[in-house]
BAFI-3210 file (N, C-alpha, C; in Angstrom, 3 decimals, decimal comma, padded with zeros to 6 digits):
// residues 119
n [1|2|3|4|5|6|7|8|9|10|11|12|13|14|15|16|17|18|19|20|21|22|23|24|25|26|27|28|29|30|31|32|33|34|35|36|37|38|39|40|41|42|43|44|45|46|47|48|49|50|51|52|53|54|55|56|57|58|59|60|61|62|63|64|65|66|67|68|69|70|71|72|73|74|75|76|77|78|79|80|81|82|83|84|85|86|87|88|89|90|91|92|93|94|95|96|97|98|99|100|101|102|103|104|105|106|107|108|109|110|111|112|113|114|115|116|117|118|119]
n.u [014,959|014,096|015,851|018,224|017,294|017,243|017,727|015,899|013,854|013,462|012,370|010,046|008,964|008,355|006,841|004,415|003,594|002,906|000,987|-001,253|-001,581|-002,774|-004,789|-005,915|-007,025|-008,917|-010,907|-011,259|-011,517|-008,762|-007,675|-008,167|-007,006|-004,598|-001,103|000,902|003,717|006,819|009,012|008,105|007,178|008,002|010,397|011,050|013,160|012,610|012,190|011,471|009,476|009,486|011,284|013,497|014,491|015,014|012,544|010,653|008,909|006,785|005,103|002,574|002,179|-000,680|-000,079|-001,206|-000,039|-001,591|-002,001|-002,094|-001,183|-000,326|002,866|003,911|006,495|007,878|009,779|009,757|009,361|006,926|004,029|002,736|-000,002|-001,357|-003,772|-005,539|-008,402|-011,020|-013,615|-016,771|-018,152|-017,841|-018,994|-020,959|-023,401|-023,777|-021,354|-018,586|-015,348|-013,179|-010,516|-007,525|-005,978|-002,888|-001,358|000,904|003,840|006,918|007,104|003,985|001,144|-001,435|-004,709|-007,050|-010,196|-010,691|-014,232|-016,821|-020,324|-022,681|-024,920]
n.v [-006,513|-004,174|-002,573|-002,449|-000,378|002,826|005,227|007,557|005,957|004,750|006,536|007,207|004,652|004,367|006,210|005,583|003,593|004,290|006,329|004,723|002,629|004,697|005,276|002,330|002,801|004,662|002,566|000,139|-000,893|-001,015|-003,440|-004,989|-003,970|-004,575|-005,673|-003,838|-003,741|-002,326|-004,001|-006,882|-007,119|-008,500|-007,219|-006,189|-005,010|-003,707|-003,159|-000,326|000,087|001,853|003,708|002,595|002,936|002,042|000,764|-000,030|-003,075|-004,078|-006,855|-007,902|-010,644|-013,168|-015,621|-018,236|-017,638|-015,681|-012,573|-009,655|-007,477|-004,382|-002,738|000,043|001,567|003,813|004,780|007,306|008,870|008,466|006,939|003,788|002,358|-000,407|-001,868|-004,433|-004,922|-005,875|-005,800|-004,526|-000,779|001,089|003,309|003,883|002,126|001,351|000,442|-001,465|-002,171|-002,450|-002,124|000,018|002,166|004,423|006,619|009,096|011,440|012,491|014,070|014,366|012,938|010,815|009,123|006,716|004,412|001,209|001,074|-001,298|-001,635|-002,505|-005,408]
n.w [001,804|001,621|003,208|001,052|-000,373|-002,950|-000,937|-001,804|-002,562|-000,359|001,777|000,563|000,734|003,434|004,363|002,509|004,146|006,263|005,893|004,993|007,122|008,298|006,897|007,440|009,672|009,895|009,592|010,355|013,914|016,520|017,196|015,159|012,952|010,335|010,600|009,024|007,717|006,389|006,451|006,132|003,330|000,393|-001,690|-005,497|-007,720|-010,357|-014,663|-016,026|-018,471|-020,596|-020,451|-019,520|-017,252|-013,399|-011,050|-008,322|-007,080|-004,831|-002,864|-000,124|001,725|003,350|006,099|004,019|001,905|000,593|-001,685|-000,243|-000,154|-001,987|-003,348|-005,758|-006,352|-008,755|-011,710|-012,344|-010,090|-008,825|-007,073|-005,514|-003,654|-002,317|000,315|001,285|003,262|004,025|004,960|007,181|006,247|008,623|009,174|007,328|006,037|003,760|002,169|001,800|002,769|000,735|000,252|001,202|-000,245|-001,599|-003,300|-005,144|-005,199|-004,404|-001,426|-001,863|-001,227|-001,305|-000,297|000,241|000,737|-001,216|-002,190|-001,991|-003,368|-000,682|-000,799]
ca.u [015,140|014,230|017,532|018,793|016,133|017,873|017,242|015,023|012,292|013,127|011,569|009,101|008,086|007,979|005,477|003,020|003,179|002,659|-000,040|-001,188|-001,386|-003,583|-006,153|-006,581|-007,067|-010,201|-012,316|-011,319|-010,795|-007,205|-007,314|-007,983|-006,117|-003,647|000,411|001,014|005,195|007,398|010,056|007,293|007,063|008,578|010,527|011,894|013,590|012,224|012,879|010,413|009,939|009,070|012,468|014,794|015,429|014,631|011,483|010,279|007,393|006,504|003,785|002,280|001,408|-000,940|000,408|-001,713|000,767|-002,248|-001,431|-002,951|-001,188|001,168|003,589|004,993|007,693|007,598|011,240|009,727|009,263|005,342|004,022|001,263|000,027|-002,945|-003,552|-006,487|-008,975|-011,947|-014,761|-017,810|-017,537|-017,762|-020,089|-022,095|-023,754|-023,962|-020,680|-017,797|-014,294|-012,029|-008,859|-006,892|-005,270|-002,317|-000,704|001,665|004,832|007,745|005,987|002,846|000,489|-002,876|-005,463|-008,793|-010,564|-012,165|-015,136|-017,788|-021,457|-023,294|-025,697]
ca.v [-005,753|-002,129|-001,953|-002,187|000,547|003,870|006,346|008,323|005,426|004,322|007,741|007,113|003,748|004,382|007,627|004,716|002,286|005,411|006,315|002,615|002,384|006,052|004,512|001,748|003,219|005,091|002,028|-001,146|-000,720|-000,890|-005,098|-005,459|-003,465|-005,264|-005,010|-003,179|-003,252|-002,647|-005,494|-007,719|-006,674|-008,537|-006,318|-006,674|-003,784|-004,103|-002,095|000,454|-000,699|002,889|004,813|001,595|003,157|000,892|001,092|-001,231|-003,443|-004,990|-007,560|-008,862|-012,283|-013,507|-016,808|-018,454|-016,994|-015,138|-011,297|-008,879|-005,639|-004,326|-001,323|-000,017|002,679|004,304|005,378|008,815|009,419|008,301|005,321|003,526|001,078|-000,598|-003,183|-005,473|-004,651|-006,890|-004,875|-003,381|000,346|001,920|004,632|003,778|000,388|000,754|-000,171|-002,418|-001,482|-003,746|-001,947|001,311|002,802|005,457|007,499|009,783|011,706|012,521|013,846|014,776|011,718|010,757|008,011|006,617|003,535|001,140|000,480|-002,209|-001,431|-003,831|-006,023]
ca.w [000,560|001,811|003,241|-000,456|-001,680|-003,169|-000,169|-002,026|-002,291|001,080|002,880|000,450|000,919|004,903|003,823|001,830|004,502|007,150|005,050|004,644|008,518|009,037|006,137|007,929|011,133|009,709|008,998|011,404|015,264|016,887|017,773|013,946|011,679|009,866|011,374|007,753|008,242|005,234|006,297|005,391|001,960|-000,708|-002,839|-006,151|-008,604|-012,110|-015,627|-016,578|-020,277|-021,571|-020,216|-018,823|-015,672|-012,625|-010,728|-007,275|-006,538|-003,759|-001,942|000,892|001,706|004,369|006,099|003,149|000,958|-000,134|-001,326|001,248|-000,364|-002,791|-003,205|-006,662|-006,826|-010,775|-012,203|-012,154|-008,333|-008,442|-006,371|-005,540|-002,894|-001,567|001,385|001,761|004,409|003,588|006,253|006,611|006,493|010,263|009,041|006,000|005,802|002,099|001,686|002,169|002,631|-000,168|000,544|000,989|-001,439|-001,298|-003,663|-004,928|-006,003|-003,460|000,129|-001,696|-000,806|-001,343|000,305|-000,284|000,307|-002,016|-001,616|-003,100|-002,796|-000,130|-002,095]
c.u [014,951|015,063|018,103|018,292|017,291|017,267|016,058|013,863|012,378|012,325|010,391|007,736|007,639|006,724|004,404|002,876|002,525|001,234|-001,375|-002,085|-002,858|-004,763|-007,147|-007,321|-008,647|-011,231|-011,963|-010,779|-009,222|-006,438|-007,605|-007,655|-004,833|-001,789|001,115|002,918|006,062|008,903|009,376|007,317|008,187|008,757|011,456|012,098|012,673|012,594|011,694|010,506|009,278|010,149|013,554|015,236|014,465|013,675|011,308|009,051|007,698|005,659|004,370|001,688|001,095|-000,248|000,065|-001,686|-000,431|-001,999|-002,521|-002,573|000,089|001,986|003,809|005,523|007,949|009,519|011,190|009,364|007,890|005,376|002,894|001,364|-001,097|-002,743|-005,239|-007,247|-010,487|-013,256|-015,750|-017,386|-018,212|-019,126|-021,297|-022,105|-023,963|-022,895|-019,796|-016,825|-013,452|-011,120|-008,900|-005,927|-004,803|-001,701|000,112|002,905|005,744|007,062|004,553|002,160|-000,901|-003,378|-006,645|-009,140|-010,886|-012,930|-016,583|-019,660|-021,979|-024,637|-026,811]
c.v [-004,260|-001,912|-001,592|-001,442|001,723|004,540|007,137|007,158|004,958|004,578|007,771|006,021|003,671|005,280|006,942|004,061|003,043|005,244|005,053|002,574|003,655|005,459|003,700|001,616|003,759|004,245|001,018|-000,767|-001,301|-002,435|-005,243|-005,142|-004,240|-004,463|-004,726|-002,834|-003,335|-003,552|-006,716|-007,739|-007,697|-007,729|-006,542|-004,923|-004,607|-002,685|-001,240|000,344|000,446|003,717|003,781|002,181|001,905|001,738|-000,393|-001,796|-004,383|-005,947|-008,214|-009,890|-012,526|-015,123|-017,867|-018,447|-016,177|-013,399|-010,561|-007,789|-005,429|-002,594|-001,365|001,046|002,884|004,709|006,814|009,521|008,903|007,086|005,160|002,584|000,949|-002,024|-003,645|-005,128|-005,859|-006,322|-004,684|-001,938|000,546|003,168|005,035|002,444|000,306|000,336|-000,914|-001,995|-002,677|-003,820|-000,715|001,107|004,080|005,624|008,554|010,138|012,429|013,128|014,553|013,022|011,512|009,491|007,930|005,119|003,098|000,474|-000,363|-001,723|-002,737|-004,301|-006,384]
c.w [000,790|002,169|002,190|-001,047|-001,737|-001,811|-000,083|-002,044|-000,997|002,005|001,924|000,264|002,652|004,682|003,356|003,031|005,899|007,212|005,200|006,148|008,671|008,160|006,778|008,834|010,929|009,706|009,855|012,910|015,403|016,794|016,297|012,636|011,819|010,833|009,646|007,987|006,736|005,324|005,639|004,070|001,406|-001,653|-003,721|-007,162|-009,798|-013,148|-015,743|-018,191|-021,324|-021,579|-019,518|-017,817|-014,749|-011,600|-009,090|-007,438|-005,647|-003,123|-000,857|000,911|003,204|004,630|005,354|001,930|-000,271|-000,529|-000,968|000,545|-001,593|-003,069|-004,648|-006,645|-008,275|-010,790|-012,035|-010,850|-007,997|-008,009|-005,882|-004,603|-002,990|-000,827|001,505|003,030|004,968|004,793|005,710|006,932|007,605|010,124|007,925|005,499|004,236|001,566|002,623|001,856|001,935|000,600|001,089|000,354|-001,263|-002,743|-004,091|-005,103|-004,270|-002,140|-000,355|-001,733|-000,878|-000,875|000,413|000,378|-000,681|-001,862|-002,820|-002,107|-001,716|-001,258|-000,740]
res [x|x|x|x|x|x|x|x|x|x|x|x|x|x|x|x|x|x|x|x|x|x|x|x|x|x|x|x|x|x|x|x|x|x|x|x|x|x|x|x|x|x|x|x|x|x|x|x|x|x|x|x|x|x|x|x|x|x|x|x|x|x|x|x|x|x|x|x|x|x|x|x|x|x|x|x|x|x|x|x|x|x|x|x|x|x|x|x|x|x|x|x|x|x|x|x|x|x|x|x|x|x|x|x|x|x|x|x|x|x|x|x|x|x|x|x|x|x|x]
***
């Protein structure tokens, strides 16, 4: 299905999954960060039900058909992801890394973890 994306979300779903990829890189060593690839992705168009233009979303599924991550592309250029990490954090035992989470309107981009307190 990313073959079939308009152009313009194409270069910007490679930019989330980029993104996606450098997140993960911060918090799990090399042998266990996820293979984060946007062929994987299930992607479907949908309507935006405030302006009827068409919009993407996407997920991942572990072989468990469990979802690991998801993409959405907005009608108005904005988009959002986040992928599953499930860790402890690398540098502060008080927390736990959920996910990462990206961001963002045509190449401006943003990325965060999230994170759950340790108990």
């Amino acid at each position: 299905m990313a073959s079939q994306l308009p152009p313009e979300v194409e270069r910007a779903a490679h930019l989330v999954v980029d993104m996606l990829r450098a997140e993960s890189a911060k918090y799990l060593p090399k042998e266990r960060q996820p293979e984060i690839r946007l062929e994987d992705a299930t992607i479907v168009q949908v309507i935006d039900p405030a302006n009827g233009l068409p919009g993407y979303e996407g997920t991942w599924r572990n072989p468990l058909n469990e979802r690991v991550g998801r993409l959405v592309f907005n009608s108005d250029g904005s988009y959002y992801a986040e992928y599953d990490l499930v860790c402890r954090h690398p540098r502060d035992p008080r927390f736990f890394v959920e996910a990462v989470t990206v961001w963002g309107r045509g190449g401006k981009i943003s990325g965060e973890p999230r994170l759950i307190p340790m108990v």
